[in-house]
N, C-alpha and C positions, 0 to 999 in steps of 0.2 A: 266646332264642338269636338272633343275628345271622344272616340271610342275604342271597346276593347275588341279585340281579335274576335271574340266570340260575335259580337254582334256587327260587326263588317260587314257591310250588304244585308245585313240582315239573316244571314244565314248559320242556319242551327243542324247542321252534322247531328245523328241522332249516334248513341253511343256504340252501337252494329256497324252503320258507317262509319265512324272514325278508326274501329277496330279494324276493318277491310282496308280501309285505305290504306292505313299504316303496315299491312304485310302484302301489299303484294310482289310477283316475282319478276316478269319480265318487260318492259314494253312492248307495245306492240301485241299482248295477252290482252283477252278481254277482261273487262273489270268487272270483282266482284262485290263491289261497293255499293252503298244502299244508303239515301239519302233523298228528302225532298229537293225541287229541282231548287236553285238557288233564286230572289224575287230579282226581278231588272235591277239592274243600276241608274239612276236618273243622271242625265247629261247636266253638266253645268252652261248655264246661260252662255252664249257669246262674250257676253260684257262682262262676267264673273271674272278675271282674272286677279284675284286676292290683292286689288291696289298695286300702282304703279311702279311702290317700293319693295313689293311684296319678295323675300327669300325664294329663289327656286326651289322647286323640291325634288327629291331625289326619284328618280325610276329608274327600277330594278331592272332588269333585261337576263334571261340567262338564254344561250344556245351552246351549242358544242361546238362553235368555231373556233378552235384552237390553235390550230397551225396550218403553214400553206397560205395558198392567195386567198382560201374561204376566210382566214382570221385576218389580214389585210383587207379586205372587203368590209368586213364586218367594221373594225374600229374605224374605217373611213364614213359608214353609215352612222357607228353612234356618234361619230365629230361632229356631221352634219345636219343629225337629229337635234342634238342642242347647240349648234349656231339658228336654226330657223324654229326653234323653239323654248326662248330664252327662261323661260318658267319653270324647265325643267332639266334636271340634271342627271342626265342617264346614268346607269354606275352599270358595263358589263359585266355580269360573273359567266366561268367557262364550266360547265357539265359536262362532262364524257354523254355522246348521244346515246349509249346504251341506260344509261342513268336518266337522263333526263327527268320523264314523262316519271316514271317512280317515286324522283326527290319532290317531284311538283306536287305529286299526291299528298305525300308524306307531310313536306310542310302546310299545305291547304289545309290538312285535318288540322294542321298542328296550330295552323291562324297567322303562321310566318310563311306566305310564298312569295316569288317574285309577283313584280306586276304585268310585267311584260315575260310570255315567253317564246320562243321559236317550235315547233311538231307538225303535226301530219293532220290529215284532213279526218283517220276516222277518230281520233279523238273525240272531235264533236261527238258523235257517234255513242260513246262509252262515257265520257264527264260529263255529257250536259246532262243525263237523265238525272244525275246523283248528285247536282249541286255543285259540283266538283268547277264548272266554269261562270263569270263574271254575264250575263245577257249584255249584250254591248248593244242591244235593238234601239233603246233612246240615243244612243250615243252616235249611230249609225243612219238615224235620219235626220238629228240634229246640225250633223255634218256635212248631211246632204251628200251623202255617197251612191253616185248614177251605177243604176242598176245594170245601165244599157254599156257602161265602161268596161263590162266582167263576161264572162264568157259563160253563156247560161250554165252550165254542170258546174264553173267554181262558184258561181255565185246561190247556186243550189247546197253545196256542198259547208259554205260557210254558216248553215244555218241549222238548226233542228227545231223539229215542228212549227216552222214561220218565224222561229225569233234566232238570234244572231250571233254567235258563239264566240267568231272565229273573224281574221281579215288574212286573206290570202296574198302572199308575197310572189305567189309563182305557182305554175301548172304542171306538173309530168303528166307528158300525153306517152302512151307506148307508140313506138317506130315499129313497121317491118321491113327489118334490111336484108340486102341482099348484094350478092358479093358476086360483081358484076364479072368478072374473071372466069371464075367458076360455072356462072351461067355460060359465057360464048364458048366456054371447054367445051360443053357436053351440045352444043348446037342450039341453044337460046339465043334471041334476039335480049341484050340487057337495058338497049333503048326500046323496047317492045312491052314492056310487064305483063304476068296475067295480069286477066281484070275479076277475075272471083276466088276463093278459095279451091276449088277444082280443080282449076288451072296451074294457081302455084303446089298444091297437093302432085300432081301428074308431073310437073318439071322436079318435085322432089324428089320423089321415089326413082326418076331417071338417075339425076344424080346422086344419090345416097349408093357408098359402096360398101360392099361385105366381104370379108371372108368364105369359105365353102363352112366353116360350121357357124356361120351365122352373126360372127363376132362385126360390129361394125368397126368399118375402119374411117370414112368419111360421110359426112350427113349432108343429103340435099333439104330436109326438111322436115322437122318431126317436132309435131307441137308440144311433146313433153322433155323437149330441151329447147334452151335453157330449164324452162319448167313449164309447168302447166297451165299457172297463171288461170284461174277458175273468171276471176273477177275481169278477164281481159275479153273472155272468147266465151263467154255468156252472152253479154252483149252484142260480138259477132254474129251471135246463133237469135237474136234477136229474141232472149228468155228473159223474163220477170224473176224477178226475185222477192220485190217487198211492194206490199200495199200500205203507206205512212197514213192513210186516215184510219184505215182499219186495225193496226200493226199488226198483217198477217203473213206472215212468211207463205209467199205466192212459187217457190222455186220449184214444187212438184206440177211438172207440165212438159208439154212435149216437145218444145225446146230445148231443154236440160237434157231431158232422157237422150237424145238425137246426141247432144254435147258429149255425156257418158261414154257413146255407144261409138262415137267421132275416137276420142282417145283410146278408147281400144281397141277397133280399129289398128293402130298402129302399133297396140303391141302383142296384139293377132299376126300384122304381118312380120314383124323383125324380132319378136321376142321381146317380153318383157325381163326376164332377165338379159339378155345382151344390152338393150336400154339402162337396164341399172348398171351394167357394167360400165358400159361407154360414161354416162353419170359420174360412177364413182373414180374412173379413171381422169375424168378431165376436168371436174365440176368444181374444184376447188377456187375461192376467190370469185364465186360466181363464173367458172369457166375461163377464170385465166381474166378477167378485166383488168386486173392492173399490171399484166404483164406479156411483153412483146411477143412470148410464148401462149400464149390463149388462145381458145377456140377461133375465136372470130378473126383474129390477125392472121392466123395461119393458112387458112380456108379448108379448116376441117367440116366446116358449118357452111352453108349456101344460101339458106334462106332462113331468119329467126326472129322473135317477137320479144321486145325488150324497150326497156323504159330511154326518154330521149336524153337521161345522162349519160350512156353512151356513146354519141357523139363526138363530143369529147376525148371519152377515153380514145377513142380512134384513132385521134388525131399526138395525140399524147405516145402511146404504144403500136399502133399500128400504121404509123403518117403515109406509109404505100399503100395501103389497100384502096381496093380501088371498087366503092359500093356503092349504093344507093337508098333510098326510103321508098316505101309506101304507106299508105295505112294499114289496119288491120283490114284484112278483106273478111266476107263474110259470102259463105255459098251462093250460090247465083240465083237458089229460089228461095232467098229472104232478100225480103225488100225493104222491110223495118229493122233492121238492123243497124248497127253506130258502130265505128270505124275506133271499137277498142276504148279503153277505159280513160276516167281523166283524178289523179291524185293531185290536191292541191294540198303546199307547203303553206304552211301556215301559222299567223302569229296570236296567240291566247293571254286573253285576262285571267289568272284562275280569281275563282273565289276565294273571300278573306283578304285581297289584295289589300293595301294601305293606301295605294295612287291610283285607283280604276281609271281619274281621266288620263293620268301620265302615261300609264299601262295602252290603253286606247290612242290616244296620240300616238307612241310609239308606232304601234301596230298599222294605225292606217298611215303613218308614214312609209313604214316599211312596205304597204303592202303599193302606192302612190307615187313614190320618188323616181324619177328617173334616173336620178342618179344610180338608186337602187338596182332599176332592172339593167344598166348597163355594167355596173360593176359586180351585183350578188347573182342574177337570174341567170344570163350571156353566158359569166365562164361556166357556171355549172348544168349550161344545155339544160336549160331551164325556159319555158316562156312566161314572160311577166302574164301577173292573171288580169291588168287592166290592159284593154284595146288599146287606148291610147297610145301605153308604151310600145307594146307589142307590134305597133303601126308606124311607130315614127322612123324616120330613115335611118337615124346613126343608129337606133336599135339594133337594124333590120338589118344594115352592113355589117352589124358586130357579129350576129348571130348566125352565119352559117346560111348554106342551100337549106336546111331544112325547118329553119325557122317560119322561113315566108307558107314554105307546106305545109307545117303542121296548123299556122294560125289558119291561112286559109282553106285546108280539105281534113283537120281533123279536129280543132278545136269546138267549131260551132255544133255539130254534131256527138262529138264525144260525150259517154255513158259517165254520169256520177256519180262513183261508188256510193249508195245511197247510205244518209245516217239513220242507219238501223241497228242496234243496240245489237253485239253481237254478232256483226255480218266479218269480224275476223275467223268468227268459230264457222261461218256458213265456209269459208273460203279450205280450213282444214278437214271440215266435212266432205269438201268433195273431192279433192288431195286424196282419203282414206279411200273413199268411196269406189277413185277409179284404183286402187291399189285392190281391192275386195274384191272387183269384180275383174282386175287383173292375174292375180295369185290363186285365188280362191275360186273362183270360176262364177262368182255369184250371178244371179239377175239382175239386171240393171234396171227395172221397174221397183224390183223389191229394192232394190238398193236405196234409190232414190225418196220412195216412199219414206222408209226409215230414216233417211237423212232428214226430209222436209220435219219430220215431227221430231227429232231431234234439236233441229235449230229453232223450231217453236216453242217446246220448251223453254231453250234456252233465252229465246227472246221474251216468254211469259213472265222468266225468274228472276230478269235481270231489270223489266219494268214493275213488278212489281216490287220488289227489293226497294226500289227508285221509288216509288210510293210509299215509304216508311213503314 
């Protein structure tokens, strides 16, 4: 049966929604889109395959793999997508990834998007309330996709309010490394680790050196470099943020305030300006990541919290250094605490699609194939988000000493950024937050107070929106 764009999936963009979709500015900004959520897509039968002789049909694919081994990866994945699934005829198109997530909008509203696309886990989070993604829930038990394959936080992460958005290709768990050199300089054991946050706090402050007027010169450990990373060391501190039955923004409590009161803390002891300084002096490129000259290659930096692509770059620009991992640790009187955040990379139907099941197929290939997690996950210090891959030996050989530790002591435990409508803006709230009660000398109760009903707001304005 023929249909038009407008009624694809059944979904009707109200004209407020369409207007929002169509301006917004950055990725990665929360969205100010307003639309009912889009209804399921129903799976087609097993037996459905449109006759024996039937045309393949085309699916769209767009990501930003352009160049480099990531765009060699990719056209080896779309080859192999349509050799083992002869029904359909992948077409990749290439997005600049600052573009991506925008165009997708844009043409959603517009009734022309891809079917398949490549993004990040809070998507969910911000498109499903507004209709903006494809419910892949029929399509995801149809296929009989094991729950027990995924790593509870990605497979949490792939869904908003019980139904299923998203298929995840791969996990970013954050690392804490530590640059084993450095520690036996200043008289650490580097086959020893602390085992709490205390501990590595106390070996940094040894090693972190200064100037007589305060200026730093090398850092043992200071958790607002790289950055502060809100969404990492919450978690640490074993703080709530979101109630999803209630949708109530839970982050005003004495975990956060503790968190607050943690970051400044350090810029009580070293300055926060010399902090911005140091920042603005080295911060560039994310601190030097893609180059031999960066913080971490150098060993300006001793101990730091950063996501496990990484890795990689180490071995790429700094192939001598000589580090290690841990988890994120968390003080030694939390006991409920998760060993640091878990972002999962991710593949989406949007709504208005033309091929949901192609779109679909894609995605749980991508997210399924081994071939996948050996050649797309592996180089880019990635863990695939099914067990299976993540388990199997050639993986496990591909992937580094820190593969097997992060499957093993950080994934099963690791925090999922929860899909809370908004929880970008919670993350720049508290960014400002400790910046207020850094500069400005504010309270940090009041601070926080202000913040919680801030991001309530925001989360009020953004579900109801989402309610037409």
């Amino acid at each position: 049966m023929k249909r038009s764009s407008e009624d694809t999936l059944g979904l009707q963009l109200n004209r407020r929604a369409l207007l929002r979709l169509g301006g917004l500015s950055g990725a990665g900004l929360a969205l100010a889109a307003c639309a009912p959520a889009a209804p399921q897509a129903s799976a087609p039968s097993a037996s459905d395959d449109g006759g024996a002789d039937a045309e393949p049909t085309t699916v769209e694919i767009w990501t930003g793999f352009g160049q480099g081994r990531m765009a060699d990866a990719m056209t080896g994945a779309i080859d192999r997508f349509g050799e083992e699934n002869e029904q359909f005829e992948p077409n990749h198109v290439i997005v600049p990834w600052g573009e991506i997530h925008d165009k997708v909008i844009a043409n959603t509203a517009a009734g022309n998007p891809p079917d398949s696309y490549r993004g990040w886990a809070w998507i969910v989070a911000e498109d499903a309330p507004i209709g903006a993604l494809t419910d892949l829930t029929d399509f995801v038990e149809a296929e009989g996709v094991p729950q027990d394959d995924y790593w509870p936080a990605t497979w949490k992460q792939m869904q908003y309010q019980g139904k299923f958005y998203a298929m995840s290709i791969s996990t970013i768990v954050q690392l804490f490394y530590y640059n084993k050199d450095r520690m036996a300089e200043g008289g650490f054991d580097p086959e020893n680790v602390p085992a709490n946050l205390e501990e590595w706090e106390e070996m940094g402050h040894a090693l972190t050196e200064t100037e007589d007027s305060g200026e730093l010169d090398r850092i043992g450990f200071i958790p607002l470099i790289p950055r502060a990373d809100p969404h990492n060391w919450l978690p640490a501190f074993g703080a709530a943020v979101w109630d999803e039955e209630t949708t109530t923004v839970t982050v005003n409590n004495e975990r956060t305030l503790r968190l607050l009161n943690w970051y400044s803390s350090y810029n009580e002891r070293y300055g926060a300006e010399n902090i911005q300084a140091f920042r603005t002096a080295y911060g560039g490129n994310f601190f030097g990541r893609n180059s031999p000259e960066g913080l971490y290659y150098t060993g300006q930096i001793a101990a730091w919290q950063a996501g496990s692509w990484l890795f990689n770059d180490i071995g790429e620009y700094g192939p001598d250094l000589n580090f290690g991992v841990a988890a994120t640790p968390s003080p030694s009187d939390i006991t409920d605490g998760h060993p640091g955040k878990l972002v999962a990379n991710m593949y989406f139907v949007p709504a208005n699609a033309k091929n949901v099941p192609g779109g679909f197929a894609f995605s749980n290939f991508m997210s399924s194939s081994k071939w996948v997690a050996l050649n797309k996950a592996v180089p880019d210090s990635v863990t695939p988000s099914r067990i299976s891959n993540a388990t199997d030996p050639e993986v496990e050989a591909a992937g580094g000493f820190w593969m097997p530790f992060a499957r093993d002591n950080i994934l099963p435990k690791a925090w999922a950024v929860p899909s809370m409508p908004g929880i970008q803006y919670l993350a720049g709230q508290i960014y400002e937050a400790i910046d207020e009660i850094a500069y400005d000398g504010a309270d940090p109760e009041a601070v926080l107070e202000a913040l919680s009903g801030r991001v309530q707001d925001e989360v009020n304005n953004k579900l109801e929106a989402a309610g037409g």
